[in-house]
C-alpha positions as CSV (number, residue, x, y, z in Angstrom):
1,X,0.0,0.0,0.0
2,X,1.3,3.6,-0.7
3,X,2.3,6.1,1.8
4,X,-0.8,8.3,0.5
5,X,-3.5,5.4,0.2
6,X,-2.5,4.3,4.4
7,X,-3.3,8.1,5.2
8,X,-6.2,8.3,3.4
9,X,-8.2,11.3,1.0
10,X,-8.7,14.0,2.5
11,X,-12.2,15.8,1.1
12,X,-12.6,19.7,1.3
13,X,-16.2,20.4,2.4
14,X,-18.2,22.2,1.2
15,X,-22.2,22.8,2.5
16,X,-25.2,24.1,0.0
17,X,-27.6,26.8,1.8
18,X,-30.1,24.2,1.3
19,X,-28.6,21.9,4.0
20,X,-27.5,25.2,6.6
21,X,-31.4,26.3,6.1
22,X,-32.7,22.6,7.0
23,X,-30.1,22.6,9.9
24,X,-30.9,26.3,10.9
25,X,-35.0,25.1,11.0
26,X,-34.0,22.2,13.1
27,X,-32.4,24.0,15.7
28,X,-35.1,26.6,16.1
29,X,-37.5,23.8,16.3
30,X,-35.3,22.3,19.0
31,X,-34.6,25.5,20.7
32,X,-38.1,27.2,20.7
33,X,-40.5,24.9,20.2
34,X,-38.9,22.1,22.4
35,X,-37.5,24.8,24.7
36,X,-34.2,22.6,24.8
37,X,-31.5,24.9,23.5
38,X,-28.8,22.0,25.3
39,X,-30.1,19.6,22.5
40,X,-30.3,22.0,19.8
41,X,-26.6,23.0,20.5
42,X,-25.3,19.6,21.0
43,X,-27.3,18.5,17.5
44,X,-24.9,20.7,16.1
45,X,-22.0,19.5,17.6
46,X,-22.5,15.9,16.9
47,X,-23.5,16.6,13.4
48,X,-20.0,18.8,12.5
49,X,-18.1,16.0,14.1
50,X,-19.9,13.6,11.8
51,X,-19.2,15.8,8.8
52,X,-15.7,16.0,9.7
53,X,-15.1,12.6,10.4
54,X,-16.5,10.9,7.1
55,X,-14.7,13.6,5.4
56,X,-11.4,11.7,5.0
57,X,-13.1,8.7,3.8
58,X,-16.5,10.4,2.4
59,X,-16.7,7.3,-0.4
60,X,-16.0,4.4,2.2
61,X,-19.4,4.2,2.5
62,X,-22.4,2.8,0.7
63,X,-24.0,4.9,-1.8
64,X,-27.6,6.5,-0.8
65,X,-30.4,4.4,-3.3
66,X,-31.5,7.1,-4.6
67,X,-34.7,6.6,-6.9
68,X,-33.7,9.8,-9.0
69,X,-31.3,9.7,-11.8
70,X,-28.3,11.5,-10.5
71,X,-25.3,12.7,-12.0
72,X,-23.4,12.4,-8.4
73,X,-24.7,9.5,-6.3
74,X,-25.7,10.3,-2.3
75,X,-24.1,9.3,0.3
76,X,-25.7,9.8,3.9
77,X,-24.3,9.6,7.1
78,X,-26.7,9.1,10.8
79,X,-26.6,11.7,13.2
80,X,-29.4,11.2,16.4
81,X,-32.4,11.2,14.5
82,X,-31.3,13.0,11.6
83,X,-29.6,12.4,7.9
84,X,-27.2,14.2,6.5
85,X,-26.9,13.9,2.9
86,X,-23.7,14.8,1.0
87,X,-22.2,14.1,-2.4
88,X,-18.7,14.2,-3.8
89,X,-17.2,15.8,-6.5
90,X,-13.6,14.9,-7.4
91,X,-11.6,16.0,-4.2
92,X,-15.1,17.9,-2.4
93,X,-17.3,16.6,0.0
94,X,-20.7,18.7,-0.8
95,X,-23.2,18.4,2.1
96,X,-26.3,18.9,1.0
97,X,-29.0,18.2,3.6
98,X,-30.0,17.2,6.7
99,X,-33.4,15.6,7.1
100,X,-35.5,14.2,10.1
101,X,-34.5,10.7,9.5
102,X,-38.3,9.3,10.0
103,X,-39.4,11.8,7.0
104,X,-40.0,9.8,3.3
105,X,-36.5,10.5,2.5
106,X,-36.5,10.2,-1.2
107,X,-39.4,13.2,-1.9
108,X,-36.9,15.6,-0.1
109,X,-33.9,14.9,-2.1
């Protein structure tokens, strides 16, 4: 195995507004409407250590089955009750959203 192959990719990420608006709704909900700003804060926490953790091995993982024809397949990654959805393009991991994980996934993305 090569030097660079034992240490791994590393992915720059990048997140869409799509997935900082889902993530911005979810903590408001959390925060006002659950009256638990804790949770809502450490639902943010968990989910950027997620993030950056897959992000040196964002294709390791199996690809989302997506029912949509896409020209980037999905990958998703769990997070408390949540799903975060990200793609990759050559040396980028996109994140793209984060959905309630007991939501009909496939008409959100």
């Amino acid at each position: 195995m090569s030097e660079n192959a034992s240490r791994g990719k590393h992915y720059t990420l990048r997140y869409l507004d799509l997935f900082l608006e889902d993530l911005s709704r979810i903590v408001d909900y959390i925060s006002h409407e659950l009256e638990n700003p804790m949770a809502a804060d450490n639902l943010v926490n968990a989910v950027e250590d997620a993030i950056q953790k897959r992000s040196s091995c964002a294709e390791a993982f199996e690809q989302y089955p997506s029912k949509r024809d896409r020209q980037y397949p999905y990958y998703r990654i769990y997070v408390k009750n949540y799903t975060v959805f990200y793609v990759v393009i050559g040396n980028v991991m996109e994140v793209r959203r984060i959905l309630y994980s007991r939501r009909d996934l496939n008409e959100h993305i």
